[in-house]
C-alpha positions, 0 to 999 in steps of 0.5 A: 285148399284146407283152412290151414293151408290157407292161413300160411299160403298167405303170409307171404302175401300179406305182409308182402309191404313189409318187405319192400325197400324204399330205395329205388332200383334206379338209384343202385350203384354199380360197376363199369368194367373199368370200375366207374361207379355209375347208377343203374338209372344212368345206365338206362336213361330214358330208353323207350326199347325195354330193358332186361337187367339180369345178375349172373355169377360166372362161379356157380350159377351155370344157369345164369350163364346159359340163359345169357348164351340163349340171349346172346343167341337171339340177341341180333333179331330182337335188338329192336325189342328189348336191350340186355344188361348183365352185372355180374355179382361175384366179390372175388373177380376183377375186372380184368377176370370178367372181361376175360370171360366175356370176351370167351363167351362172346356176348355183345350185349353190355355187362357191368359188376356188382362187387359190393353187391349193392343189388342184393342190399337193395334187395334185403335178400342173400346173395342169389343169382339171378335176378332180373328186371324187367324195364321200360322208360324206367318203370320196373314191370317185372322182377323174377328171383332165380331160374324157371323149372332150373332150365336156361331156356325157360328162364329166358321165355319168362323175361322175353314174354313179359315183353312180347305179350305187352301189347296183348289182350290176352295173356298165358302163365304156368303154375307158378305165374311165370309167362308161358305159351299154350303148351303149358299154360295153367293160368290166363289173363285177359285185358280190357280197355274201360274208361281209359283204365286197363282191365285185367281179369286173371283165370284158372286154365278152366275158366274160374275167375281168380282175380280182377282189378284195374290198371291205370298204364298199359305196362299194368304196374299202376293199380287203382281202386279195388283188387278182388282175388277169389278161392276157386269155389268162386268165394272171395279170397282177398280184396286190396284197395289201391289209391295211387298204387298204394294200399289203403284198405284189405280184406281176407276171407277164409275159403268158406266166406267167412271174413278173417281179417280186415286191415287199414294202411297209411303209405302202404304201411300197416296201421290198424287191424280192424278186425281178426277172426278164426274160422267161424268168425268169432274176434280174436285178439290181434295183438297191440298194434295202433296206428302202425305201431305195436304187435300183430298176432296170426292164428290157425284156424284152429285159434291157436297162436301161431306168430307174433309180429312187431311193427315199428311206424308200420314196417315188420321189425321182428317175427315169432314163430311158435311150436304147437306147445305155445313155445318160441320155434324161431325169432327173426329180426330186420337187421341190416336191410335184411331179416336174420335169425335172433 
């Protein structure tokens, strides 16, 4: 991977908390299809058996309702696997217009509606179809934003498997960490048992070590103490330090070694930046942000000043991208539980 590539393959991943909601999926309110409010958690309750929830649209999104037709298929022989939840997302459908629909199609499993799309508030997000969650005893152990490879059946796999491989030692994804088979497995996982934790070790297809970390639970969504991630030339790539499932300290290098950035957090929210570093790990200025407060400057390897961010109590509030010239490109803000263009 070249060394800009690397900067931007990362973005995402390091401010990845910044989009987090704090509200719990659990607390989302939703519809009966006879219109009664009732808290996804409600709908759950303490069910052992894993639970699928999957958005869908009858309008415009065919693949949402083939995937549901591939799951009302199978849904006989796997009821004691997992259960099914559809909610249906459309703001211009009556009940009435959904039951019709449902009914049609015949599935069995339980459908509920979102016309105020709470869903995609929680989310922070614009109106897409589908999501889904993965759950089990209340503890989201997958979230998957649209379709796989645009195809009903592979989206299906992806959830299915997420469940299926729960009490496997070793575990098969494709290119884009979707849950896969051996046909098209691009990456592996293996599972350990160590000291009452849960080893993961993630690989390249050929065998390289990609990642490695511990888990606390076996549905591996409690991570404790260090995360390593690593560049294929077996350099480090990044490494987080969980307390608690919460991030307390990162470091990212670039794929010769060299460091680039070094970050503390407090809650999971950015607080300082200890260090920032172009490629041949001379400081660069990292803007003003203290104690979570403050602007954060990204650069290219080359050293120059790609974004500036601005964090508020340890949350991204606004993000400046600029042009090669040093000019404002685009300016986003977090409004409304979402980021728009300013």
């Amino acid at each position: 991977m070249k060394r800009s590539q690397f900067v931007f393959a990362f973005l995402f991943l390091i401010y990845s908390t910044a989009f987090t909601q704090e509200s719990p999926l659990l607390d989302v309110k939703v519809q009966t299809l006879g219109e009664i409010n009732v808290s996804i958690g409600d709908i759950i309750k303490k069910n052992e058996t894993p639970v699928i929830l999957f958005t869908y649209s009858q309008d415009w999104c065919e693949i949402c309702v083939s995937s549901l037709d591939i799951f009302q298929d199978h849904y006989k022989d796997y009821t004691s696997e997992y259960k099914i939840i559809a909610i249906n997302i459309d703001d211009n459908r009556t009940s009435q217009n959904i039951k019709e629909f449902v009914v049609k199609k015949g599935w069995t499993f339980d459908v509920y509606m979102d016309p105020e799309r709470n869903i995609i508030k929680y989310l922070g997000s614009d109106v897409r179809a589908p999501d889904a969650f993965v759950l089990i005893d209340k503890r989201e152990i997958l979230y998957k934003r649209g379709y796989v490879d645009q195809n009903a059946q592979s989206t299906v796999d992806n959830l299915v498997l997420s469940i299926l491989y729960l009490s496997e030692r070793l575990i098969l994804f494709d290119s884009n960490w979707n849950y896969t088979d051996k046909n098209t497995f691009e990456y592996f996982r293996t599972v350990d048992i160590e000291n009452n934790l849960f080893y993961v070790q993630d690989r390249w297809k050929a065998g390289e070590l990609q990642m490695k970390g511990y888990y606390t639970d076996k549905y591996l969504t409690e991570r404790t103490g260090p995360f390593i991630w690593y560049h294929k030339n077996g350099k480090n790539q990044m490494e987080k330090v969980y307390k608690d499932n919460v991030v307390t300290h990162e470091k990212i290098w670039y794929d010769t070694g060299n460091l680039w950035t070094e970050r503390s957090y407090v809650d999971g929210k950015l607080h300082n930046v200890i260090g920032l570093y172009d490629s041949n790990e001379k400081p660069l200025n990292h803007g003003t942000l203290k104690d979570g407060n403050g602007s954060l400057l990204i650069y290219n390897p080359a050293g120059s000043k790609v974004e500036k961010q601005t964090y508020i109590n340890g949350l991204a509030t606004e993000w400046i991208y600029y042009n090669d010239n040093g000019g404002v490109r685009v300016t986003y803000i977090w409004k409304d539980n979402k980021w728009v263009e300013k």
